[in-house]
C-alpha positions as CSV (number, residue, x, y, z in Angstrom):
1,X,35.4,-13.4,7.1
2,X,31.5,-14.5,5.3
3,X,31.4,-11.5,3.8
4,X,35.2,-9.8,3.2
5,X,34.6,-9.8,-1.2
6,X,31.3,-10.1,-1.4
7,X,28.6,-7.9,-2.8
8,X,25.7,-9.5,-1.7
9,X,25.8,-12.2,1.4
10,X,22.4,-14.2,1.6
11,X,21.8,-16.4,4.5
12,X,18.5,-19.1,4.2
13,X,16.9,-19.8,6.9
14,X,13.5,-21.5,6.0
15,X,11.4,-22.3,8.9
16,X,12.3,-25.7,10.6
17,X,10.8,-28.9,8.7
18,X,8.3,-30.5,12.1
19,X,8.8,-34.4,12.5
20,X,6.1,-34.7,15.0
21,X,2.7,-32.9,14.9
22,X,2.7,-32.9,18.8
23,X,6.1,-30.9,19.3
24,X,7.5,-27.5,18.5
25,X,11.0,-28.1,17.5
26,X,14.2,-26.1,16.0
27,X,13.1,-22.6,16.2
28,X,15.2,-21.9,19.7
29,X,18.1,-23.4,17.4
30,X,17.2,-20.9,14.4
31,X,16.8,-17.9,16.4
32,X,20.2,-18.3,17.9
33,X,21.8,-19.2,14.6
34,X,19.8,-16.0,13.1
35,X,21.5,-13.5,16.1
36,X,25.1,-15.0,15.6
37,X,24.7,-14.0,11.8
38,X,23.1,-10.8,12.6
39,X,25.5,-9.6,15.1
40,X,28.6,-10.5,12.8
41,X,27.2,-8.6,10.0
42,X,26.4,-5.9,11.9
43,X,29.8,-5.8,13.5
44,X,31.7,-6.3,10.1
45,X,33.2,-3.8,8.4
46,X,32.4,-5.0,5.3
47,X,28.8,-4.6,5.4
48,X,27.1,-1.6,5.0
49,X,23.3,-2.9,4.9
50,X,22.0,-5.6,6.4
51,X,18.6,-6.7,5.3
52,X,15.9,-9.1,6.8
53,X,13.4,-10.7,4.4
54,X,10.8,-11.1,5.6
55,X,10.7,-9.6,9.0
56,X,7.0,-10.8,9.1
57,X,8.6,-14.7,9.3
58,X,11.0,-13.9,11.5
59,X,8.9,-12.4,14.0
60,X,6.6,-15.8,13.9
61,X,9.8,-17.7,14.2
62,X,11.0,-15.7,17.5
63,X,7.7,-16.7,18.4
64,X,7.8,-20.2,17.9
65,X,10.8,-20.3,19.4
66,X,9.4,-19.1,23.1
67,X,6.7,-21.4,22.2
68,X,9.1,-24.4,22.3
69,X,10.7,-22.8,25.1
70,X,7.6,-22.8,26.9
71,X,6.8,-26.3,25.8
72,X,10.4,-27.4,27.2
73,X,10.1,-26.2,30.6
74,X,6.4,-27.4,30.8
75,X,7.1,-30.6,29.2
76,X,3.5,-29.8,27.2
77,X,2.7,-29.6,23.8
78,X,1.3,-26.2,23.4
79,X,0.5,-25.1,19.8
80,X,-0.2,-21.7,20.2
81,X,1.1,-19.1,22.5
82,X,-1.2,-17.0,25.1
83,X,-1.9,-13.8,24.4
84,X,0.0,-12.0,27.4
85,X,3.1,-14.0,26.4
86,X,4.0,-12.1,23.5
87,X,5.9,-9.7,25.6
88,X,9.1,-12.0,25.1
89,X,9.1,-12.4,21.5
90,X,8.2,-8.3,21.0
91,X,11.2,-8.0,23.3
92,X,13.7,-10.1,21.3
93,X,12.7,-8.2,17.7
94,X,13.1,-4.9,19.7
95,X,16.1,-6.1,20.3
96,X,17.1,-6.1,16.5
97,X,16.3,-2.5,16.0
98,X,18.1,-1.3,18.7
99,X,21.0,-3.1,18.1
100,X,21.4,-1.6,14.4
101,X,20.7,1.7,15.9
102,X,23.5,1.4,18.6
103,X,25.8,0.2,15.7
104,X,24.6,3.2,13.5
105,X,24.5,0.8,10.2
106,X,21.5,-0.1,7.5
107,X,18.6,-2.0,8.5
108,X,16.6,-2.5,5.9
109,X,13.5,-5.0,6.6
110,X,10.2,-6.1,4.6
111,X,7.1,-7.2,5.9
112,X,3.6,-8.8,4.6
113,X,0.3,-7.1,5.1
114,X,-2.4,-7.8,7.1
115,X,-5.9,-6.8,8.0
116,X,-6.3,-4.3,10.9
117,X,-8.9,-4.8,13.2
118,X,-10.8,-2.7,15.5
119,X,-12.8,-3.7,18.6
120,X,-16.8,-2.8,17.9
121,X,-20.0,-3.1,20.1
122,X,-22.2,-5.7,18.3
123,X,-25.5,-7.2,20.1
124,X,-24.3,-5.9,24.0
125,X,-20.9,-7.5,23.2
126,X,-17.4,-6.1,21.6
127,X,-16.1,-8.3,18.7
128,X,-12.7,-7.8,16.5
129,X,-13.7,-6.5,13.1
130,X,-12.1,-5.7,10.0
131,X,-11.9,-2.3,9.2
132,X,-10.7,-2.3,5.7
133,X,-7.2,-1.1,6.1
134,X,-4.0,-3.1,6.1
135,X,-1.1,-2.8,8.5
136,X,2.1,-4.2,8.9
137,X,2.2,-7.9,10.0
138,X,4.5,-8.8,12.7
139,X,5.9,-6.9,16.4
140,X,2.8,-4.2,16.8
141,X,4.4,-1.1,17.4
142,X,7.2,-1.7,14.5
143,X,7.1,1.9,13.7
144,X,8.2,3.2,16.5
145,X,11.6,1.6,15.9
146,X,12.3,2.6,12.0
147,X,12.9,5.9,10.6
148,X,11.5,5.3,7.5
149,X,8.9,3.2,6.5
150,X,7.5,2.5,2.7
151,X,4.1,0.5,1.9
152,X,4.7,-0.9,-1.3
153,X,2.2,-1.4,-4.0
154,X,2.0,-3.2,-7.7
155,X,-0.3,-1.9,-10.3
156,X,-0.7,-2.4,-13.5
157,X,3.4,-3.5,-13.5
158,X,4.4,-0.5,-11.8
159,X,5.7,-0.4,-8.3
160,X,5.1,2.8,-6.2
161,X,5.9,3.2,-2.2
162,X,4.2,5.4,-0.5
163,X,6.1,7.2,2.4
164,X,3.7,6.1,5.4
165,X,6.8,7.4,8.3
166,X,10.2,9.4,7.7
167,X,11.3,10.9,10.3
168,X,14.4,12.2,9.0
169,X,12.4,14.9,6.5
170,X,8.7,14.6,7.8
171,X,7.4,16.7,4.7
172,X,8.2,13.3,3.1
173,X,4.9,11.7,4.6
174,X,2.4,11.0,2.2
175,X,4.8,11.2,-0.5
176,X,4.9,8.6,-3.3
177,X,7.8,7.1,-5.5
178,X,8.0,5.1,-8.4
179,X,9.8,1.8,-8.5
180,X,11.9,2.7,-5.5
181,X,15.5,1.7,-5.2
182,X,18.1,2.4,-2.2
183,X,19.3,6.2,-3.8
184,X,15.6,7.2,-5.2
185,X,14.5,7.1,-1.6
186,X,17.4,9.4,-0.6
187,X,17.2,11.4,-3.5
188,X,13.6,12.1,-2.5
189,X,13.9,12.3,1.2
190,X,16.7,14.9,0.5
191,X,14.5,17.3,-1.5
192,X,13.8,20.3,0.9
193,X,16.1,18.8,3.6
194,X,18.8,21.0,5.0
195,X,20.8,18.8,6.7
196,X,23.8,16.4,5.9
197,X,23.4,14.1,2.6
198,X,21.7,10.5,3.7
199,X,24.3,7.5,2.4
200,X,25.0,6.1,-0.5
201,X,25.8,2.8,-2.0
202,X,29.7,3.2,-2.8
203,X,30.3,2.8,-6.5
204,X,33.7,1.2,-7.3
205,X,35.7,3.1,-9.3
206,X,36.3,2.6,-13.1
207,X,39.1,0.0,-14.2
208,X,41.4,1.0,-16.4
209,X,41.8,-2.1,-18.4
């Protein structure tokens, strides 16, 4: 049992080290080695959370792991996947969320930032262009999988999250917290909610001795 005892259970995976700049190699490997630890902590009843970090490099590993698989059956040398083939990597990080929702545990996952751009009419012809904001970096519609989703932000040595979804209390929307931990954000989410408490980390009891 990898995680009977423990409090904590980290799992590297850092993205596969490529010997030959013509091939994409070792991500089908990862990605299977990254499900067979998911599903066992998932399905352990030792673990309460499980936690991806980032879910930004796993997406582009799921990704480079069709690629490969592409690659393979082709025997090419693709570097880049086509746009209308990202259908089978969305598919396999769907997959994640709707496995921990089916189990009913934690999932708690982290992503970088990216620009968000918008499709404008310049000279007769529509081009991609920044528009200034920032959205999550990885599977598109992400949001429509979580319950709650926090955009973090450092200033000045302070962190504060900003409740951008929560749909279990939507009067939490909009919301900001200050250096937000696991029970702050239930604390919060609870405030004016009239349903059953959120969970809690369980606290060991004092030892005597």
């Amino acid at each position: 049992e990898p995680f009977e005892g423990n409090d904590i259970t980290v799992y590297e995976l850092p993205s596969p080290i490529q010997m030959n700049i013509n091939k994409i190699e070792g991500f089908i490997a990862q990605w299977e080695y990254f499900q067979t630890i998911f599903v066992a902590a998932m399905g352990s009843p030792a673990v309460q959370t499980v936690g991806v970090d980032t879910m930004t490099l796993c997406y582009k590993n799921k990704c480079d792991a069709y690629l490969e698989e592409v690659n393979v059956k082709s025997d090419g040398g693709r570097k880049q996947l086509l746009q209308i083939e990202y259908g089978r990597p969305n598919e396999g990080i769907r997959t994640i969320y709707q496995y921990a929702k089916a189990i009913g545990k934690n999932l708690v996952v982290t992503h970088h930032l990216r620009d968000h751009y918008v499709q404008v009419m310049k000279n007769g012809s529509l081009e991609s262009v920044s528009d200034g904001t920032l959205e999550t970096d990885g599977m598109r519609d992400t949001a429509r999988y979580v319950d709650v989703s926090l955009r973090n932000t450092k200033t000045k040595g302070e962190l504060r999250s900003t409740f951008i979804k929560c749909g279990l209390n939507l009067d939490k929307e909009g919301t900001d917290i200050k250096n937000a931990t696991w029970d702050r954000v239930m604390n919060m989410m609870e405030i004016g909610w009239h349903g059953p408490a959120f969970p809690r980390r369980k606290q060991e009891e004092p030892s005597d001795n």
